[in-house]
Rosetta silent file (secondary structure, phi, psi, omega in degrees, C-alpha in Angstrom):
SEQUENCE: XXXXXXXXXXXXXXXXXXXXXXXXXXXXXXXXXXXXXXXXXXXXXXXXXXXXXXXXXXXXXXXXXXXXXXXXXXXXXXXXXXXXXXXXXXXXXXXXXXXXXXXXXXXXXXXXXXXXXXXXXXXXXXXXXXXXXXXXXXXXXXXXXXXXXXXXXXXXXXXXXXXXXXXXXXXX
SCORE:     score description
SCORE:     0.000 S_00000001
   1 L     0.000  -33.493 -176.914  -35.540  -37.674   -0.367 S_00000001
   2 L   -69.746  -32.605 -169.384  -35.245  -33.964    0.137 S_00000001
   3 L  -115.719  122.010 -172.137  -31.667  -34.017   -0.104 S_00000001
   4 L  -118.201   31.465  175.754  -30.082  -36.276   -2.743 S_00000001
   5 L  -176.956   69.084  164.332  -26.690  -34.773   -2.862 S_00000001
   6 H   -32.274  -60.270  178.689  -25.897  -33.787    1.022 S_00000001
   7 H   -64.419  -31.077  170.130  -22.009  -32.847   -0.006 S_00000001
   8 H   -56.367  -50.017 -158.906  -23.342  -30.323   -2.758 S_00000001
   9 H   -82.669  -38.386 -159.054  -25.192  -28.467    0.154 S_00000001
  10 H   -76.182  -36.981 -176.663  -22.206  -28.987    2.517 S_00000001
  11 H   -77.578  -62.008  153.779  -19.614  -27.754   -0.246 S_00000001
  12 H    -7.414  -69.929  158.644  -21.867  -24.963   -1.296 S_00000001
  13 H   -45.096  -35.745  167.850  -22.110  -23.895    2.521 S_00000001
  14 H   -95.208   -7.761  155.096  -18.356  -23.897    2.843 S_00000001
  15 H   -73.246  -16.361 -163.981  -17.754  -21.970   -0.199 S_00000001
  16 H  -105.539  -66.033  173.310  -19.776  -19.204    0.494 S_00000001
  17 H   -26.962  -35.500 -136.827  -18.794  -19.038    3.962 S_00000001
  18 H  -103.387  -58.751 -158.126  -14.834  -19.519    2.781 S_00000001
  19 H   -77.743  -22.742 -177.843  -15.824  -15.698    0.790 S_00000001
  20 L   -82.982   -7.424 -173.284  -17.557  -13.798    3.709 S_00000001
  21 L   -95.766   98.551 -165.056  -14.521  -14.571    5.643 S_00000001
  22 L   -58.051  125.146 -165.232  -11.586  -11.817    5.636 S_00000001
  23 L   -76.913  166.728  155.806   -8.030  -13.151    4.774 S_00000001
  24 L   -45.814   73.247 -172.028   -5.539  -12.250    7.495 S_00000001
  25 L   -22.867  136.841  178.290   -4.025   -8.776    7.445 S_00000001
  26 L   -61.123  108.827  179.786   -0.307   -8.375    6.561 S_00000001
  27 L  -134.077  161.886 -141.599    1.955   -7.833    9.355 S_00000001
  28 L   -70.718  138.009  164.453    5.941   -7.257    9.481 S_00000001
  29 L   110.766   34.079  175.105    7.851  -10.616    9.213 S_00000001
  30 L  -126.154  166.812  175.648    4.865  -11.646    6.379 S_00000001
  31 E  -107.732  157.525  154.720    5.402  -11.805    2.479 S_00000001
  32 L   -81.332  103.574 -173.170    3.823   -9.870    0.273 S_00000001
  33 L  -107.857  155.019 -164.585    2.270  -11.589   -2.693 S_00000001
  34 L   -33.691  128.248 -178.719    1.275  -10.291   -5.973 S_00000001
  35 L  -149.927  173.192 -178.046   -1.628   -7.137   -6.304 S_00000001
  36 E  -140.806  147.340  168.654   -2.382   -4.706   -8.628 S_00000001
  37 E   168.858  127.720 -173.732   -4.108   -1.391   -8.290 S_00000001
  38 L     6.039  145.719  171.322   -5.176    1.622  -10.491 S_00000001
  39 L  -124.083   36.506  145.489   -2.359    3.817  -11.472 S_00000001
  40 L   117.646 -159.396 -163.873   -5.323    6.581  -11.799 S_00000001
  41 L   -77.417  149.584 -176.532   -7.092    7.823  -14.893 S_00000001
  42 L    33.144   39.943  171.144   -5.764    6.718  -18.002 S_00000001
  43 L  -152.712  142.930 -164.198   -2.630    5.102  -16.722 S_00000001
  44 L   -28.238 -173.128  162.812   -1.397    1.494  -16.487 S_00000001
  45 L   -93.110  158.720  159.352   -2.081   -0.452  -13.187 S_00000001
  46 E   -80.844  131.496  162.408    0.515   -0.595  -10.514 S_00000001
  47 E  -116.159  154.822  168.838    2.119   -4.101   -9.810 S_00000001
  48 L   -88.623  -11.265  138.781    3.727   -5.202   -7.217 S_00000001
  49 L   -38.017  -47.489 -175.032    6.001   -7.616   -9.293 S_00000001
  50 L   -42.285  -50.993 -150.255    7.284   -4.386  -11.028 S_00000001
  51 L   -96.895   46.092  156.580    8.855   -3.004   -7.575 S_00000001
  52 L   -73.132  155.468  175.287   11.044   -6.607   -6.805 S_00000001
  53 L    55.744   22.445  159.413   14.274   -6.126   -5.788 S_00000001
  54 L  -109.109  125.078  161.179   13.298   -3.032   -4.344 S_00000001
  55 E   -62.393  102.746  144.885   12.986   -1.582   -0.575 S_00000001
  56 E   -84.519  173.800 -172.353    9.352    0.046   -0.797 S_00000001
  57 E  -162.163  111.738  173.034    7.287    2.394    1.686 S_00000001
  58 E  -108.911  140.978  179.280    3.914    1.867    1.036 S_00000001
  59 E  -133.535  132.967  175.721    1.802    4.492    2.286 S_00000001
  60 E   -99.304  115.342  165.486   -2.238    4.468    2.451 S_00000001
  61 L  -137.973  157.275  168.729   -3.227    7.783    2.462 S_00000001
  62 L  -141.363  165.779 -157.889   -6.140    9.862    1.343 S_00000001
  63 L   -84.723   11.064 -171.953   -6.126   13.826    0.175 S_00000001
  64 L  -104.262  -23.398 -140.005   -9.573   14.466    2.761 S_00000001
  65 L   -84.243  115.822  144.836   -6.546   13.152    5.484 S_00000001
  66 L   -49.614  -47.678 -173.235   -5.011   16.180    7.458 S_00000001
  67 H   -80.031   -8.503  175.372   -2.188   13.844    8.863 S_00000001
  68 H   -82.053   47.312  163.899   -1.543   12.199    5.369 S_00000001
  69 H  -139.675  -40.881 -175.858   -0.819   15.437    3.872 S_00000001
  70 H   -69.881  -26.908  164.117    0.951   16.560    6.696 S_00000001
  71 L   -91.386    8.033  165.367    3.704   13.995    5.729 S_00000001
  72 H   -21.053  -95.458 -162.647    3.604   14.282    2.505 S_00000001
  73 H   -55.528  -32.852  162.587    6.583   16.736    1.527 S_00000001
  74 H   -59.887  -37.851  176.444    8.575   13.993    4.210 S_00000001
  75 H   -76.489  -18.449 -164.260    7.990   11.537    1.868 S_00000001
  76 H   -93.626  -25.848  177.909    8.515   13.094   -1.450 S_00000001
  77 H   -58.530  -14.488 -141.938   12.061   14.206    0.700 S_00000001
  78 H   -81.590  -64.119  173.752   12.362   10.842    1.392 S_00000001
  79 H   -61.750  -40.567  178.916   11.927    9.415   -2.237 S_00000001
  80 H   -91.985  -20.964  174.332   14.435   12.181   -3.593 S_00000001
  81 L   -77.907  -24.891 -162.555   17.514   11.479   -0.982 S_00000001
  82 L  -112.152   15.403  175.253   16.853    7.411   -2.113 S_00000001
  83 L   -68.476  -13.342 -176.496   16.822    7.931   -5.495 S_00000001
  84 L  -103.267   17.378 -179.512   19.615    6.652   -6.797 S_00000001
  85 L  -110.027 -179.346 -166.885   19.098    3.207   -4.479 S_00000001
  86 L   -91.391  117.119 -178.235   16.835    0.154   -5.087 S_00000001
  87 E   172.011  134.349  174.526   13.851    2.194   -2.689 S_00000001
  88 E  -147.928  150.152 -176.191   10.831    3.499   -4.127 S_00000001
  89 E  -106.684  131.303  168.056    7.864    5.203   -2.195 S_00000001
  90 E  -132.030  131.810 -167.137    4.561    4.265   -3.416 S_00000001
  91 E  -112.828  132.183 -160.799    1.894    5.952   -2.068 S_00000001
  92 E  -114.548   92.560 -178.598   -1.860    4.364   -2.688 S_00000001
  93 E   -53.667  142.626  175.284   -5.137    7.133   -2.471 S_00000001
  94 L  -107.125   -4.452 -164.324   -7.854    5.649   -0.960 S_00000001
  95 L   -47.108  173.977  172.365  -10.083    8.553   -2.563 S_00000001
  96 L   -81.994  -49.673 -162.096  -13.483    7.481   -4.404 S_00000001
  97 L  -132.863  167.592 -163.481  -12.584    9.056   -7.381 S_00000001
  98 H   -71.687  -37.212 -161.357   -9.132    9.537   -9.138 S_00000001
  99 H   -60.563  -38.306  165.050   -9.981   13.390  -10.237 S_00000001
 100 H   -15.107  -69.603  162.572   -9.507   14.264   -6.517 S_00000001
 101 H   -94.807    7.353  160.001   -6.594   13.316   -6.304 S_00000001
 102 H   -72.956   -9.832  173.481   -5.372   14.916   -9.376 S_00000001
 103 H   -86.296  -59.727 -154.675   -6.944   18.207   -8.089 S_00000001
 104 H   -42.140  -69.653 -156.222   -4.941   17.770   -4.911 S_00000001
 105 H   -56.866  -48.665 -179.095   -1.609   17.712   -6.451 S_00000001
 106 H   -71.257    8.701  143.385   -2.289   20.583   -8.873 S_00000001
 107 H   -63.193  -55.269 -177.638   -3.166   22.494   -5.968 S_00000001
 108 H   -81.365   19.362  153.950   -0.254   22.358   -4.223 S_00000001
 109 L    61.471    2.411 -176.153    1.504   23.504   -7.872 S_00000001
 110 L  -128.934  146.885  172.593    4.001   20.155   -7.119 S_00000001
 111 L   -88.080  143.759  175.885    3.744   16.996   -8.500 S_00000001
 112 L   -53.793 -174.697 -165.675    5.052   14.088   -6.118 S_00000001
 113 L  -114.050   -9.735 -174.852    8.382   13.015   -6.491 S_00000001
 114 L   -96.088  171.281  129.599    7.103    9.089   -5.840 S_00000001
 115 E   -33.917   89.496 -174.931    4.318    6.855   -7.341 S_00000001
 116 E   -95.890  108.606  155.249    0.813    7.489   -6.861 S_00000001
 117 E  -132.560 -158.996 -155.286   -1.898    5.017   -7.228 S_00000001
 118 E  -141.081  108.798  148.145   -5.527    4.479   -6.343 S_00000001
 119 L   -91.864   71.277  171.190   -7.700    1.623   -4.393 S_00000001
 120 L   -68.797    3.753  163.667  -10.906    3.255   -4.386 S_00000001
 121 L  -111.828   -3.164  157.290  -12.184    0.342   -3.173 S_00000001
 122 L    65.895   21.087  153.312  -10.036   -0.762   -0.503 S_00000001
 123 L   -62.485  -19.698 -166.226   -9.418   -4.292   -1.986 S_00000001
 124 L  -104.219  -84.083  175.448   -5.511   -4.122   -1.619 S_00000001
 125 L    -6.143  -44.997 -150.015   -6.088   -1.410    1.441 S_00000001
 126 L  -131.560  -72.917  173.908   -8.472   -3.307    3.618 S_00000001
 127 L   -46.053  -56.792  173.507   -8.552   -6.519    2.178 S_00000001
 128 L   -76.845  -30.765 -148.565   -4.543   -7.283    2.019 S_00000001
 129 L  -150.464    3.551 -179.210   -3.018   -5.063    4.364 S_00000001
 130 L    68.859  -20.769 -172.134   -6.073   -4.505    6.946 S_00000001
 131 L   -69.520  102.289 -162.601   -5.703   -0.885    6.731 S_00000001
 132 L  -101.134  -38.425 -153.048   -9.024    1.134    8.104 S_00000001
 133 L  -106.869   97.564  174.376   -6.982    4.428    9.428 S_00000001
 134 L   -88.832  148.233   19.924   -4.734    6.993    7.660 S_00000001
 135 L   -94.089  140.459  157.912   -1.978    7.007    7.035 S_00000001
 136 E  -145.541  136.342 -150.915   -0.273    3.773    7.610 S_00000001
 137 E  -113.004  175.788  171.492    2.595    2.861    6.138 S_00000001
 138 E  -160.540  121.222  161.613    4.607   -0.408    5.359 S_00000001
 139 E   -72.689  132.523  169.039    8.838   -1.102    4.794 S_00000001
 140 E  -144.006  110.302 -173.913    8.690   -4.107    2.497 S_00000001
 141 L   -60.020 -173.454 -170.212   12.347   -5.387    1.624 S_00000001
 142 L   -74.292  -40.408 -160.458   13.967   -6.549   -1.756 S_00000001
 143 L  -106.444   17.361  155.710   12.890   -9.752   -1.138 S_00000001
 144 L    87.072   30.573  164.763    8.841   -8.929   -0.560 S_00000001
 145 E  -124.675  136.323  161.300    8.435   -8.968    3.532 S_00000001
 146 E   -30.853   83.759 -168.391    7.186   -6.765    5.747 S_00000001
 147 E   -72.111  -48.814 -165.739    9.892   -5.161    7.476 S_00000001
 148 E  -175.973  135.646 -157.852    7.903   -2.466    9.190 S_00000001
 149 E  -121.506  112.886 -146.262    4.662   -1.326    9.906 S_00000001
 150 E  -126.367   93.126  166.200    4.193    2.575   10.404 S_00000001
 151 E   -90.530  146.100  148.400    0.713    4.183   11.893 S_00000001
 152 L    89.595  157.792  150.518   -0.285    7.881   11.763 S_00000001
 153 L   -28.597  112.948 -171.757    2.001   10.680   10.608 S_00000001
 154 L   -98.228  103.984  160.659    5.598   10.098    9.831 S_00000001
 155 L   -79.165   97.595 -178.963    8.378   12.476    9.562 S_00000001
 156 L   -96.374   45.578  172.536   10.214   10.393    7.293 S_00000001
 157 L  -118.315   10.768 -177.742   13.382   12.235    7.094 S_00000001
 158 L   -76.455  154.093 -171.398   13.910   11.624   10.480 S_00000001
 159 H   -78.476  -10.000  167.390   17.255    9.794   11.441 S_00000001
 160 H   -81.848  -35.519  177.209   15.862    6.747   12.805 S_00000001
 161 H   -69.319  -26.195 -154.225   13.592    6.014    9.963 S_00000001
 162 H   -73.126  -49.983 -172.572   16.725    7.095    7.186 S_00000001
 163 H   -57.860  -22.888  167.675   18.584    4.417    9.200 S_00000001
 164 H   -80.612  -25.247  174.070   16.331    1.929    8.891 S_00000001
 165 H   -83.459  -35.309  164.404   15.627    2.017    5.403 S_00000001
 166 H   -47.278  -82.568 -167.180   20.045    2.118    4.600 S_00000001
 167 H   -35.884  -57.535  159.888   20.078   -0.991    6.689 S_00000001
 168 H   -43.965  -60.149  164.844   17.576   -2.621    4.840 S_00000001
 169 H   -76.785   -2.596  155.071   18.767   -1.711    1.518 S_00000001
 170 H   -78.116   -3.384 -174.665   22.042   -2.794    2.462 S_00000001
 171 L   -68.963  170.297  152.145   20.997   -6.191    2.785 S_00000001
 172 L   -65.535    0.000    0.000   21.486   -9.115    0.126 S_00000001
């Protein structure tokens, strides 16, 4: 008598459960399926559908970061030697608020030479990609997999990473 619909309370219990429950962080040899996220104040969102048929290097960083900043200027090198190739660097602030990082860059008088967006809320960050520590990066191929998975400070003008990203954008 108390319960006249058993499967509502069972289905009810496994939906709720099914949301408290974290999906499965991305890791190289995985695909990468369609997000979005802020492309800061007053500018479109970033998709990841734009940057098909592209090698990306996604980098989670935040401007409070000492070692994301220290690779910074590798990356923006990085982004300007691959420019004329399908490779794009997108680099995604983790900050709370966007005006942050818009102070950061006009501090350092340079704008990047890559794509900057914003998760302040660590749905794509955390949720999608697992990522609690910065910086950590991810090679994601033309065809939207997870090539390589990058913790911590990167010089990424170094000759093993340059090589790895040619090989990779040499592929079909």
């Amino acid at each position: 008598m108390y319960l006249k619909f058993p499967s509502l309370l069972i289905l009810s219990f496994v939906l709720g459960l099914s949301q408290t429950i974290q999906a499965k962080p991305l890791r190289v040899g995985d695909s990468v399926s369609e997000f979005s996220v802020s492309g800061g104040l007053n500018r479109p969102p970033v998709s990841f559908s734009s940057l098909k048929g592209k090698v990306v290097l996604l980098n989670f960083w935040a401007t409070w970061c000492p070692p994301c900043v220290q690779e910074l200027p590798s990356m923006d090198e990085l982004n300007r030697r691959f420019k004329a190739k399908p490779f794009m660097v997108v680099g995604i602030s983790v900050d709370e608020r966007w005006n942050d990082v818009d102070a950061f860059f006009e501090k350092l008088n340079r704008p990047p030479s890559f794509l900057i967006a914003h998760d302040p809320e660590r749905k794509i960050t955390l949720g999608m990609f697992g990522v609690e520590k910065y910086p950590e990066s991810f090679l994601i191929d033309k065809k939207s997999v997870v090539r390589a998975h990058y913790r911590g400070s990167i010089d990424w003008t170094s000759p093993s990473v340059i090589s790895e990203i040619i090989a990779i954008s040499n592929e079909k």
